[in-house]
C-alpha positions as semicolon CSV with decimal commas, in nm:
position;residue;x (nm);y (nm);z (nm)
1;X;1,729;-4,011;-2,466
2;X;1,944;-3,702;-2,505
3;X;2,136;-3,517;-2,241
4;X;1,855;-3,282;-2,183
5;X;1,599;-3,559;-2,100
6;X;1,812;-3,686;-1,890
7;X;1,826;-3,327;-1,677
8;X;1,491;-3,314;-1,664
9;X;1,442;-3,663;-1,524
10;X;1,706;-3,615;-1,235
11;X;1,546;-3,316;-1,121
12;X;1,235;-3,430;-1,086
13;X;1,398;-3,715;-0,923
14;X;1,582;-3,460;-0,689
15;X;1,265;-3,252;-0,629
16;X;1,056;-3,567;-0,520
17;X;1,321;-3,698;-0,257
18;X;1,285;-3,365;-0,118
19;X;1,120;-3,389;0,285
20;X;0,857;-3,143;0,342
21;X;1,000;-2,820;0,565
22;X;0,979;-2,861;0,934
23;X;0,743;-2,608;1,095
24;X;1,022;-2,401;1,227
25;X;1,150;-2,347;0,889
26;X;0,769;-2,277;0,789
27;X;0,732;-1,987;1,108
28;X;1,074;-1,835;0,972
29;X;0,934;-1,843;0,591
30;X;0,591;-1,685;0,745
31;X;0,789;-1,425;0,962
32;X;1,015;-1,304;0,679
33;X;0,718;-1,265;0,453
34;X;0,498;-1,057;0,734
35;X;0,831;-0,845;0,750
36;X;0,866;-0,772;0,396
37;X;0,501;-0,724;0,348
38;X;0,533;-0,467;0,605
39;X;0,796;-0,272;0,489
40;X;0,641;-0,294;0,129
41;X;0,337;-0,125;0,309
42;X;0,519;0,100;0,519
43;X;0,686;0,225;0,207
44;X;0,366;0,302;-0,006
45;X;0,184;0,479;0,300
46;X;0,487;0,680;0,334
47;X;0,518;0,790;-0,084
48;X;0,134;0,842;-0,063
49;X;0,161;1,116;0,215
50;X;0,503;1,268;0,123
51;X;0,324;1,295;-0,232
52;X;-0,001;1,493;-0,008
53;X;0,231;1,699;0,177
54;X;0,426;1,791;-0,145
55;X;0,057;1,891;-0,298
56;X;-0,062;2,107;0,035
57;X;0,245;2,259;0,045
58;X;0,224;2,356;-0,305
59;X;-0,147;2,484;-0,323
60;X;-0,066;2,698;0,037
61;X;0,266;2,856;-0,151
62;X;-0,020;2,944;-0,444
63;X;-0,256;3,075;-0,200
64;X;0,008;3,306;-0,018
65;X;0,148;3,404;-0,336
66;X;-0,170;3,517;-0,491
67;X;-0,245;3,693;-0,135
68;X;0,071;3,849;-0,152
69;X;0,023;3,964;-0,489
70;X;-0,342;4,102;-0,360
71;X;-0,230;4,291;-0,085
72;X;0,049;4,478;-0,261
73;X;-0,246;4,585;-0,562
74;X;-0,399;4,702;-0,297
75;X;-0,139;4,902;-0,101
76;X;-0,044;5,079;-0,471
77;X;-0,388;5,224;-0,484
78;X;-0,438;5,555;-0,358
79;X;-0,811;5,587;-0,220
């Protein structure tokens, strides 16, 4: 056997002595993940409607632009 072998065997050993977690340590590992899983979502909902906003506010600044452009064609007419 070489030295890597070797490795491999005492992890495994090491992995298999291992107890199963206790159930607190399962409710913290559940909490933490519900936490992060809400931020994560939290985050996205909050880049999806900064990215609407962003697109309203652009297509209103193209509406009052064009309007504004409208209205002063029409004041430079003489009728």
């Amino acid at each position: 056997m070489n030295a890597f072998e070797i490795e491999q065997i005492e992890r495994q050993m090491r992995s298999e002595l291992r107890l199963p977690l206790a159930y607190s340590t399962w409710a913290e590992i559940e909490r933490h993940a519900r936490q992060e899983r809400s931020r994560a979502v939290g985050k996205a909902l909050a880049g999806f409607f900064s990215g609407v906003v962003a697109t309203v506010t652009g297509f209103a600044r193209q509406i009052r632009g064009t309007a504004a452009q409208c209205t002063g064609a029409r004041l430079r007419h003489d009728h």
